[in-house]
C-alpha positions as CSV (number, residue, x, y, z in Angstrom):
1,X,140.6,106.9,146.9
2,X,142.2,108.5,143.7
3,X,139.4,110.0,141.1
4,X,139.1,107.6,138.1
5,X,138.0,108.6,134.7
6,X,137.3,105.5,132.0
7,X,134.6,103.5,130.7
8,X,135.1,101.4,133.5
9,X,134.5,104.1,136.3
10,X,132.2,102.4,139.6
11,X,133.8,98.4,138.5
12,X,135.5,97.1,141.2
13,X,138.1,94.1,141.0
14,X,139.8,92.2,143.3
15,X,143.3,91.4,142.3
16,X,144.9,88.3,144.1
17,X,148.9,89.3,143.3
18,X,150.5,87.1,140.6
19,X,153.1,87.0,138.1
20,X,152.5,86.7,134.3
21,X,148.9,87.8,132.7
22,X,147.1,89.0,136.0
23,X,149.3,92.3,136.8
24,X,148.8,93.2,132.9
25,X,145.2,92.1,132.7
26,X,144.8,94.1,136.0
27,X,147.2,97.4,134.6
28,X,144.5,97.6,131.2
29,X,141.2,97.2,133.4
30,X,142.4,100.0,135.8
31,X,143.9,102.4,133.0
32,X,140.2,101.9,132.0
33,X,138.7,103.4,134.7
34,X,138.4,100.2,137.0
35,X,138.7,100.5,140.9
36,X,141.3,97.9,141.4
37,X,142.9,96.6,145.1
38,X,145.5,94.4,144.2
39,X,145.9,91.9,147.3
40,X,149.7,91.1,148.5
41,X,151.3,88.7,150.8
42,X,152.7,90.4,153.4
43,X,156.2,90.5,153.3
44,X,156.4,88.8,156.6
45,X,153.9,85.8,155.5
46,X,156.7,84.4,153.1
47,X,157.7,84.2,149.4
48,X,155.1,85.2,147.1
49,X,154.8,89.0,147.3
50,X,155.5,90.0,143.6
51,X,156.6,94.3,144.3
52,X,159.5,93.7,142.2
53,X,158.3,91.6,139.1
54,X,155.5,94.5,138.2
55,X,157.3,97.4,139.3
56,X,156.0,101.3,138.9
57,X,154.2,100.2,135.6
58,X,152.7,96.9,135.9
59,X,151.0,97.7,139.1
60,X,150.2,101.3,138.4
61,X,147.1,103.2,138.8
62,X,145.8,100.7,141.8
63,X,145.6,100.2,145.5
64,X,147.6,97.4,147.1
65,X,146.5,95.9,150.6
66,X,148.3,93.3,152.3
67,X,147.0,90.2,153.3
68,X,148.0,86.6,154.4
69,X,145.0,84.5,153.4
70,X,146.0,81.4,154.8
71,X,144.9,83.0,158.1
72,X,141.5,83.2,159.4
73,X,140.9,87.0,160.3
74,X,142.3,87.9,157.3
75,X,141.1,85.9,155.1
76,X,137.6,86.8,157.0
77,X,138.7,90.3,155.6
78,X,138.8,89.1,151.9
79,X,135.7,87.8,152.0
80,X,134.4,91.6,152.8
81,X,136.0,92.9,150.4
82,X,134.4,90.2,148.0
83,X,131.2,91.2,149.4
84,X,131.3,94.3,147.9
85,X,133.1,94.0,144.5
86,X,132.2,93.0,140.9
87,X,135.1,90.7,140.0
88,X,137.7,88.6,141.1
89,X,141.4,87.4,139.3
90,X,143.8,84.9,140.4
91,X,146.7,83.2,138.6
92,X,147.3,80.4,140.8
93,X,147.0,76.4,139.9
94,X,143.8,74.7,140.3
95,X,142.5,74.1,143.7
96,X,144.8,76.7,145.5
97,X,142.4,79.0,146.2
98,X,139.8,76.1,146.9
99,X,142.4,74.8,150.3
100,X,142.9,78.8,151.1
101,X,139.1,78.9,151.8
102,X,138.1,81.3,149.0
103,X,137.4,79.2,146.2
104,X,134.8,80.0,143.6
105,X,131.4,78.6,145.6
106,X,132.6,80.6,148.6
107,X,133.3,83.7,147.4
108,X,130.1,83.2,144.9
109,X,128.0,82.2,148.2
110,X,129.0,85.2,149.8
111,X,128.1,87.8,146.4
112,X,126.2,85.7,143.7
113,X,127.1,88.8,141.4
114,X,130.8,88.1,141.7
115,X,132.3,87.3,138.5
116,X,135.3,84.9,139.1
117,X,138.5,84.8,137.0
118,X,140.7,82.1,136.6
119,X,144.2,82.8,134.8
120,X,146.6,79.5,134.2
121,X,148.8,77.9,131.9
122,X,147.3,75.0,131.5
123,X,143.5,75.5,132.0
124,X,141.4,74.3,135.0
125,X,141.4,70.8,133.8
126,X,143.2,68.0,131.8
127,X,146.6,65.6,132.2
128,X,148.9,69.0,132.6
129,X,146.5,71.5,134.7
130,X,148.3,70.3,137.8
131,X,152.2,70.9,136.2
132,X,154.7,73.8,136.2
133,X,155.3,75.9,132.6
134,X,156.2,79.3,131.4
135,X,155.3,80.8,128.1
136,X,157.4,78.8,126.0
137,X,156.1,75.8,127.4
138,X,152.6,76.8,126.6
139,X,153.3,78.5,123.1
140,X,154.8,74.9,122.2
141,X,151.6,72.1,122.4
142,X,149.5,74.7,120.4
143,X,151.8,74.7,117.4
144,X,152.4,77.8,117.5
145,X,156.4,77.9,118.8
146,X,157.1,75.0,115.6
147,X,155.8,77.9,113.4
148,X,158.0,80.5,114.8
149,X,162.0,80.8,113.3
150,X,164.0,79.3,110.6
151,X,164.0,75.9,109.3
152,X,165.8,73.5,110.8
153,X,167.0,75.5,113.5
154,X,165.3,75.3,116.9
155,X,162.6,77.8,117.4
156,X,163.3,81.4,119.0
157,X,162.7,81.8,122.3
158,X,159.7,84.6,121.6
159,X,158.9,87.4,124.2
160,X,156.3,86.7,126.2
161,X,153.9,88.7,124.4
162,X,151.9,86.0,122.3
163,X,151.2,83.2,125.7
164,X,151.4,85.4,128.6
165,X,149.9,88.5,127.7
166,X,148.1,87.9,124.3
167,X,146.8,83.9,124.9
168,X,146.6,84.8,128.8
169,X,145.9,88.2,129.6
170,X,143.7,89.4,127.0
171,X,141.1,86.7,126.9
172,X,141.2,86.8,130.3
173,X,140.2,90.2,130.5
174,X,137.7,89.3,127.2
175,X,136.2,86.9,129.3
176,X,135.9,89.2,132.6
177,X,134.1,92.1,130.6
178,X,131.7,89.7,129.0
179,X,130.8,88.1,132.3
180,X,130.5,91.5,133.8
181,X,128.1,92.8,131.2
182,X,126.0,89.2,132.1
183,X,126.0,90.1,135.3
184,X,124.8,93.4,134.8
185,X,121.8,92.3,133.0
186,X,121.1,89.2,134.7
187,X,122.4,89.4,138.7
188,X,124.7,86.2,138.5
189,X,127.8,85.8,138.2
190,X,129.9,83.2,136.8
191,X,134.0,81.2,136.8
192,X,135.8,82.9,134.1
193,X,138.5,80.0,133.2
194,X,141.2,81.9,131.0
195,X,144.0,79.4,129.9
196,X,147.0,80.1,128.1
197,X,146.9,76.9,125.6
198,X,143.5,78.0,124.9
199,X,144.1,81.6,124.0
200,X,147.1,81.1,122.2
201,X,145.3,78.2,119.8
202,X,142.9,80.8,119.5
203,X,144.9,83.3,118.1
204,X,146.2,80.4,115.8
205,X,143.0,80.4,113.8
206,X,143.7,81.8,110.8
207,X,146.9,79.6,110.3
208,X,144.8,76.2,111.2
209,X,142.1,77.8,108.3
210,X,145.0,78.5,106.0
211,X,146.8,75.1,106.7
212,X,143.8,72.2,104.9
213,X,143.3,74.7,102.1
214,X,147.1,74.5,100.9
215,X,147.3,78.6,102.4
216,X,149.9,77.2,104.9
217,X,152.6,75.0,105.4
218,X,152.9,73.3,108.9
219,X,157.0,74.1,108.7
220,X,158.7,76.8,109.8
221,X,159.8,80.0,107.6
222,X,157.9,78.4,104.4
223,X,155.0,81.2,104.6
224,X,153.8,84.4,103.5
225,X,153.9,85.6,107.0
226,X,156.6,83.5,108.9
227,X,159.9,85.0,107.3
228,X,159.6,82.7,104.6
229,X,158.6,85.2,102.4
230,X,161.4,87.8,101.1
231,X,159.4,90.2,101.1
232,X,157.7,90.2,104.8
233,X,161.1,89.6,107.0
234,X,163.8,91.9,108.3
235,X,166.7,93.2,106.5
236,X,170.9,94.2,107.9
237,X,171.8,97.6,107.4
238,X,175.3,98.8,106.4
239,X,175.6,100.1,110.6
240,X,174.2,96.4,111.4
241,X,170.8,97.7,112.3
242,X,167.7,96.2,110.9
243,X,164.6,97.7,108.7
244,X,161.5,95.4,108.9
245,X,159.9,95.2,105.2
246,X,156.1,94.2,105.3
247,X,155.5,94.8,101.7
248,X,152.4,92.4,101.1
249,X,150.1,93.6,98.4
250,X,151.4,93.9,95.1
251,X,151.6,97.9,94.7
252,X,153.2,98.2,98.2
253,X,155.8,95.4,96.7
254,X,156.0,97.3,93.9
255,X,157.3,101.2,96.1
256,X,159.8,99.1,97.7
257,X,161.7,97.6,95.2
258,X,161.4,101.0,93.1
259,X,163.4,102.6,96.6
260,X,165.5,99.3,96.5
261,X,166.7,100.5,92.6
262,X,165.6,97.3,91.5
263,X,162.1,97.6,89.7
264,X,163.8,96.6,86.3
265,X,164.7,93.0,88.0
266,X,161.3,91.9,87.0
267,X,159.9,90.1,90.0
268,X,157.2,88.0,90.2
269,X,156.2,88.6,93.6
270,X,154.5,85.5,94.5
271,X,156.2,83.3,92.6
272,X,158.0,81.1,95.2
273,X,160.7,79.6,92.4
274,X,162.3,83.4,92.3
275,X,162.2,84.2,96.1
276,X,165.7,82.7,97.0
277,X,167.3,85.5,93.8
278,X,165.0,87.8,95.2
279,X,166.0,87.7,98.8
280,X,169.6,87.8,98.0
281,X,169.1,90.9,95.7
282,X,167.4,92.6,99.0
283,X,169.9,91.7,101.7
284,X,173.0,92.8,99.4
285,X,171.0,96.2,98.5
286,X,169.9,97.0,102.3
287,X,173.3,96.1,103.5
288,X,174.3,99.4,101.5
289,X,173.1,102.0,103.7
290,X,172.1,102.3,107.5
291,X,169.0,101.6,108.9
292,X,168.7,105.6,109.4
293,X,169.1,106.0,105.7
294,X,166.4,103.8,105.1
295,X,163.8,105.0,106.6
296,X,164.6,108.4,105.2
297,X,164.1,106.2,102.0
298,X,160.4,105.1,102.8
299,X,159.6,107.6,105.1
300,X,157.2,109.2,102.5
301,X,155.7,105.7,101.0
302,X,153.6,103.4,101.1
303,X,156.9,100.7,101.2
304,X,155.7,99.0,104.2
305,X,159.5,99.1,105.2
306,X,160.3,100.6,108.9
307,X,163.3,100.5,111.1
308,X,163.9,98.1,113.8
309,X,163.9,100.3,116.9
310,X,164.8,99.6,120.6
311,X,163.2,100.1,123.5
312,X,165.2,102.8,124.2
313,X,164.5,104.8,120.6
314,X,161.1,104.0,120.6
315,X,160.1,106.6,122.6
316,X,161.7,109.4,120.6
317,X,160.1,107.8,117.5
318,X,158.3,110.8,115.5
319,X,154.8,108.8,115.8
320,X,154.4,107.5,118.9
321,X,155.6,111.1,120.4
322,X,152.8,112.6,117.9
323,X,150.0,110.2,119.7
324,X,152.2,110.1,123.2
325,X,152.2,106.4,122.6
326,X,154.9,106.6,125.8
327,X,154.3,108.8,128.5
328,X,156.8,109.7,131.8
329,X,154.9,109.1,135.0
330,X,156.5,109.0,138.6
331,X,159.8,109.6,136.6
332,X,159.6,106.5,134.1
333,X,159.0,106.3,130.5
334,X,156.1,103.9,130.4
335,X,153.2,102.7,127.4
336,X,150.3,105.2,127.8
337,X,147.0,103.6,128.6
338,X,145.7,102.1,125.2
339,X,142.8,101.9,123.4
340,X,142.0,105.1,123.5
341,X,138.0,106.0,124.3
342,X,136.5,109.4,123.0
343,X,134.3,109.6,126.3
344,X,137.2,110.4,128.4
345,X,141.0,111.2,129.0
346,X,142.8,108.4,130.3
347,X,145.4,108.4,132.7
348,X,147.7,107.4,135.0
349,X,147.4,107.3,138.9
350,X,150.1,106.4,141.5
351,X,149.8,103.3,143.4
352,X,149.0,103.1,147.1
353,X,148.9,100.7,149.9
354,X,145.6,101.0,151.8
355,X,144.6,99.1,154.9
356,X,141.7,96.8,154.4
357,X,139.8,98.3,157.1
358,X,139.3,101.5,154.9
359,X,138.9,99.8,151.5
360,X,135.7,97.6,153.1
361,X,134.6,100.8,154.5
362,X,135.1,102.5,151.0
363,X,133.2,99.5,148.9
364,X,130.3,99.5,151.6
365,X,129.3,102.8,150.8
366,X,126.2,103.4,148.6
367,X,126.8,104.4,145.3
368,X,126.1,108.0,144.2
């Protein structure tokens, strides 16, 4: 076993392999410090071993053991392993792991500690639990795909950062630490049941405050913060690169148009009459220069304007070297473990396969 440093030093997780929020929910809680074994298929049981959809950076800094659990010895072997460990995470439909024989009473039976997380779509329960979907699908009966894009054009398909990983992944790890810190105090565990539609209405909150108060418009790019607004959109460059302008508060508003040469147009900012004049004034001005240009332009302000980088400049970007916001590791430029925790320095281990023989042997010792 690699040496861990992290707030979650001496947690142990079971990770049954999945796509979508598991392998990111399982990448944050080992960056912390968590001792992760991330349980495979083995290649010869059949489709379902995910190697390829993680990669070097989804699956880092954890063990990987391979197991078929539709068979008895080895699903004997899980059970050990649960025996031992702190928490569980699965991404499959309801009542999968129930007909593999390591459902939530069993595994609970076998370590009443055990805290038990559930990561789907559609939630445990209700008309869809038992149907297929992907992001977009689940981003789309919580209102929050309508809100996304321009009027009347069919919303953007949206990287799967706000259903997977921000609805899924992150209340499902919100969810395991606070039924950890139970357990802690109280020696039960307890089903953690993390659902997509859930987290992502969730995260909707402030726009479902905003929308009976007259604060928000249920209609696409007719907001302060949905591109409706001139001044919180992006912008075309003269090289046909973009600048993202976030000017909100008035004396932000007030530095960009000064770098735009326009502070003698007299805007009223939040007059809604003057935002169609206003936007045009913007896109023919940033349309002078290159994105480049730009940001040389703001660099020094409080504009709220920043260029549009991609994945590939990102790295090289003057701030995120400055905090090593991107680090190389086993040869690829990856995200550096985040947040960062003043009680120790966070890093990055290389996977491992380990035979589950030696991880039960591992778990089974006594702590020191």
């Amino acid at each position: 076993m690699q040496e861990r440093s992290g707030p979650l030093v001496g947690v142990r997780i079971i990770e049954i392999d999945a796509i979508g929020p598991v392998p990111l929910a399982a990448m944050l809680l080992a960056d912390m410090g968590a001792d992760i074994v991330r349980v495979a298929r083995p290649p010869s049981a059949g489709p379902g071993d995910w190697e390829d959809v993680g990669g070097d950076i989804l699956h880092r800094s954890r063990t990987v053991t391979y197991l078929d659990i539709k068979d008895e010895r080895d699903r004997g072997s899980l059970l050990d392993l649960i025996e031992h460990a702190d928490g569980l995470i699965e991404g499959y439909r309801p009542g999968v792991m129930e007909r593999l024989g390591v459902g939530p009473d069993v595994c609970l039976a076998r370590n009443p500690k055990l805290v038990f997380g559930r990561m789907t779509g559609w939630g445990q329960s209700g008309p869809m639990a038992m149907r297929a979907g992907h992001d977009i699908n689940y981003l789309a009966i919580t209102g929050a795909l309508h809100s996304m894009g321009k009027a009347g054009e069919p919303p953007p398909v949206p990287l799967n950062l706000v259903g997977d990983y921000g609805g899924g992944a992150m209340f499902l790890i919100f969810g395991m630490l606070s039924a950890l810190l139970s357990a802690k105090k109280t020696g039960a565990g307890q089903v953690v049941d993390a659902c997509i539609t859930d987290g992502v209405a969730s995260l909707m909150s402030l726009f479902y405050a905003w929308e009976p108060k007259g604060l928000w418009h249920d209609a696409p790019a007719s907001n302060l913060l949905d591109g409706g607004a001139p001044f919180y959109r992006c912008y075309a460059c003269a090289d046909g690169k973009f600048v993202a302008v976030g000017c909100l508060e008035p004396k932000f508003f007030a530095q960009m148009i000064e770098g735009l040469g326009l502070a003698g147009r007299g805007y009223d900012q939040n007059d809604r009459a003057g935002w169609p004049r206003m936007e045009a004034d913007f896109e023919a001005v940033f349309r002078t220069r290159t994105r480049d240009e730009w940001g040389e332009v703001y660099s020094q302000t409080d504009a709220c304007v920043t260029p549009v980088l991609s994945m590939a400049e990102a790295p090289a970007n003057a701030h995120n070297r400055a905090r090593n916001t991107f680090v190389r590791f086993g040869g690829l430029i990856q995200p550096a473990p985040s947040p960062r925790v003043d009680e120790a320095v966070l890093g990055i281990t290389s996977s491992s396969k380990t035979e589950i023989s030696d991880l039960i042997r591992a778990w089974s010792l006594p702590e020191s």
